[in-house]
MARNU-552959 format. One record per residue (C-alpha): residue number from 1; residue in one letter; chain; x, y, z. Coordinates in steps of 0.25 Angstrom, whole numbers, plus 5000, padded with zeros to 4 digits. Example, Ala and Ser with C-alpha at 12.3 -4.5 7.8 and 13.67 -1.06 7.14 Angstrom:
2
k,r,c,c1,c2,c3
1,A,A,5049,4982,5031;
2,S,A,5055,4996,5029;
//
This chain:
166
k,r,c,c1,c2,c3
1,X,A,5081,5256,4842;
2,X,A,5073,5268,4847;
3,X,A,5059,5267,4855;
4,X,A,5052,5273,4866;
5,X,A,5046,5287,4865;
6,X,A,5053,5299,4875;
7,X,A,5047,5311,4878;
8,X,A,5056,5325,4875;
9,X,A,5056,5339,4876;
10,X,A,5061,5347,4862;
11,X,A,5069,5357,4868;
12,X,A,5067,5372,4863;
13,X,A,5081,5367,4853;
14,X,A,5073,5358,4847;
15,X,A,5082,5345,4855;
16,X,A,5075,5334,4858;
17,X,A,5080,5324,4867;
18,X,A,5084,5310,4862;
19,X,A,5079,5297,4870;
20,X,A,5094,5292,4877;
21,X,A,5090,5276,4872;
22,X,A,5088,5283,4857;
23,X,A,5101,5291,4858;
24,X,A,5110,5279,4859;
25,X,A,5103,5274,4846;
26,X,A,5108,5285,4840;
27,X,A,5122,5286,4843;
28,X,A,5128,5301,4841;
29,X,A,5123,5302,4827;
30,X,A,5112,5313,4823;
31,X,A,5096,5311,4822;
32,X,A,5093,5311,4807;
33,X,A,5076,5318,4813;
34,X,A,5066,5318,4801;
35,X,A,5051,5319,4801;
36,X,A,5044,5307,4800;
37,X,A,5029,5308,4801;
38,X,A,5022,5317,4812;
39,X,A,5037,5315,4820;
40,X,A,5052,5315,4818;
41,X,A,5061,5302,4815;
42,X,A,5073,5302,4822;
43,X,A,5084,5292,4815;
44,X,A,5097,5288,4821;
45,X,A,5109,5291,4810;
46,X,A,5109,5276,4805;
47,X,A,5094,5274,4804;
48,X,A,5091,5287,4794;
49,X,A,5105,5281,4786;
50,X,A,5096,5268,4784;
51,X,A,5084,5277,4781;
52,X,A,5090,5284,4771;
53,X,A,5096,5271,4765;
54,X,A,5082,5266,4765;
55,X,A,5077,5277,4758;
56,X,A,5087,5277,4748;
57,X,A,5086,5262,4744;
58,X,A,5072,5267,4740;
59,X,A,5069,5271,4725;
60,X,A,5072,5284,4724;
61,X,A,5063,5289,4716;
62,X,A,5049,5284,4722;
63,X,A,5041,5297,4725;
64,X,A,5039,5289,4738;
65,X,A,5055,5287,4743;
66,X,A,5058,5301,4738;
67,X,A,5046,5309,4747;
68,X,A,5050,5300,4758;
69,X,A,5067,5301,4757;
70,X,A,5064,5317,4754;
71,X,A,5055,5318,4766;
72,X,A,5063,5313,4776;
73,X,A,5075,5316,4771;
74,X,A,5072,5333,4772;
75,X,A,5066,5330,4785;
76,X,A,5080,5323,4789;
77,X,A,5089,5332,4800;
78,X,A,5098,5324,4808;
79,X,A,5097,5329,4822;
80,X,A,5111,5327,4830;
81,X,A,5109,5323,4845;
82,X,A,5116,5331,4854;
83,X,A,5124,5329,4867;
84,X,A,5111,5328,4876;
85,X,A,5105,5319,4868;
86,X,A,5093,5327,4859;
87,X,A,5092,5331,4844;
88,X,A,5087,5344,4840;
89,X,A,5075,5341,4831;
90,X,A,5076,5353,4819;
91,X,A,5064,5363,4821;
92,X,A,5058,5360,4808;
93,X,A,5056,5344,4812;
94,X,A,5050,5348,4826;
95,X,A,5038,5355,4818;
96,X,A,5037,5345,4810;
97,X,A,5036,5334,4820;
98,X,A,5028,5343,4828;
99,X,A,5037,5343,4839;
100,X,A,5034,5354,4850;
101,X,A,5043,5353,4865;
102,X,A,5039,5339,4867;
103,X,A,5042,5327,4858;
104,X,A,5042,5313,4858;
105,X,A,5054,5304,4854;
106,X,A,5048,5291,4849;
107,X,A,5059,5279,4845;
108,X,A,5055,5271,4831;
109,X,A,5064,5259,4832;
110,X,A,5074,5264,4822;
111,X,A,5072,5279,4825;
112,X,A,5065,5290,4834;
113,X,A,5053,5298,4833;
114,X,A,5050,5313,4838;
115,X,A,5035,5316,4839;
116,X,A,5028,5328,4846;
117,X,A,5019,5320,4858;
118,X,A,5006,5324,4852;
119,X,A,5007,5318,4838;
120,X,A,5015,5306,4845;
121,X,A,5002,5304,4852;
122,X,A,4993,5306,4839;
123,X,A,5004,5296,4832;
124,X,A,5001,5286,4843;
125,X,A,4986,5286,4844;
126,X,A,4986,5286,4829;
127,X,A,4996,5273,4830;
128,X,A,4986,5266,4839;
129,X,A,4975,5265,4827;
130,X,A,4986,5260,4815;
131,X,A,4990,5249,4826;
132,X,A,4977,5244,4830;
133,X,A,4976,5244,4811;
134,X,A,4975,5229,4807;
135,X,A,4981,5233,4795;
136,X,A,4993,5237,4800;
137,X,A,5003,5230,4792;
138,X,A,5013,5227,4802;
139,X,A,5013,5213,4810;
140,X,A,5014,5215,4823;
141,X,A,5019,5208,4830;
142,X,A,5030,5206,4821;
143,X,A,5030,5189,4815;
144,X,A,5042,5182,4818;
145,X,A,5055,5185,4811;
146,X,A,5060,5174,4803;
147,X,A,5071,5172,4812;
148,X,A,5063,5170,4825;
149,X,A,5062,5155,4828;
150,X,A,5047,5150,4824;
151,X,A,5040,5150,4837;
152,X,A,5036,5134,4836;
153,X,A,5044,5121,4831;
154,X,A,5039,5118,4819;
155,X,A,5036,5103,4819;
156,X,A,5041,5096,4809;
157,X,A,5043,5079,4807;
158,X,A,5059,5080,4812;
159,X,A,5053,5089,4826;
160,X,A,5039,5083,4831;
161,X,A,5037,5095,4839;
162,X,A,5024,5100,4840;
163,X,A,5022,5114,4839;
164,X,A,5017,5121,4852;
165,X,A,5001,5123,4851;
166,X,A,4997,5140,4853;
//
């Protein structure tokens, strides 16, 4: 649903410019902004309701589900988006993003990113090393879904095929 990365100013409101492709995504509904690492997460209305419902299907009790709900959670603001297309990102979350005039809107599939360039820039030269990591343990590229048709006919005493030699 949202990628690319724009370039923005923060104007002295603290209002920040939405991407126009990330806007239709979001319809008129406010921007529920929390922090999220060294950045701010931006989710859509329908994608923090799942999140919560996530969250809550967890047990409640783990010291683990409890720091992570209660720390996002607080951090949570829903940001409205005005008639020019820009959310006004609440002071204390700029400081804690380390947002200065200039910020970078980064789309993450199922919601948005606000970064300041400079740890952006860290983040991605950091990101190089855990990519080239051969034990990452995501495949990549992704195998086959189930439903995708196997990519040679199987041979089989009904089908004398032969299967295509790699």
């Amino acid at each position: 649903m949202f990628k690319g990365s724009y370039r923005y100013r923060i104007d002295p409101k603290g209002r920040l410019p939405i991407p126009a492709a990330f806007r239709k995504a979001l319809g008129a509904a406010p921007v529920v902004v929390t922090r999220l690492d060294e950045c701010l997460a931006c989710y859509p209305q329908s994608e923090w309701a799942r999140l919560e419902e996530q969250l809550a299907s967890l047990p409640a009790f783990n010291r683990g589900v409890k720091t992570l709900t209660r720390v996002l959670a607080s951090r949570a603001q829903d940001c409205p988006v005005d008639d020019q297309g820009r959310i006004r990102v609440p002071t204390e979350l700029r400081e804690a993003a380390g947002l200065g005039r200039e910020a970078l809107v980064v789309g993450v599939l199922n919601r948005f990113e606000i970064w300041s360039p400079e740890i952006w820039e860290t983040f991605l030269k950091d990101s190089e090393t855990l990519l080239n990591d051969v034990s990452l343990e995501v495949q990549w590229p992704l195998p086959p879904s189930p439903q995708s048709p196997a990519p040679f006919a199987s041979v089989s005493p009904g089908n004398p095929q032969r299967k295509p030699s790699r």
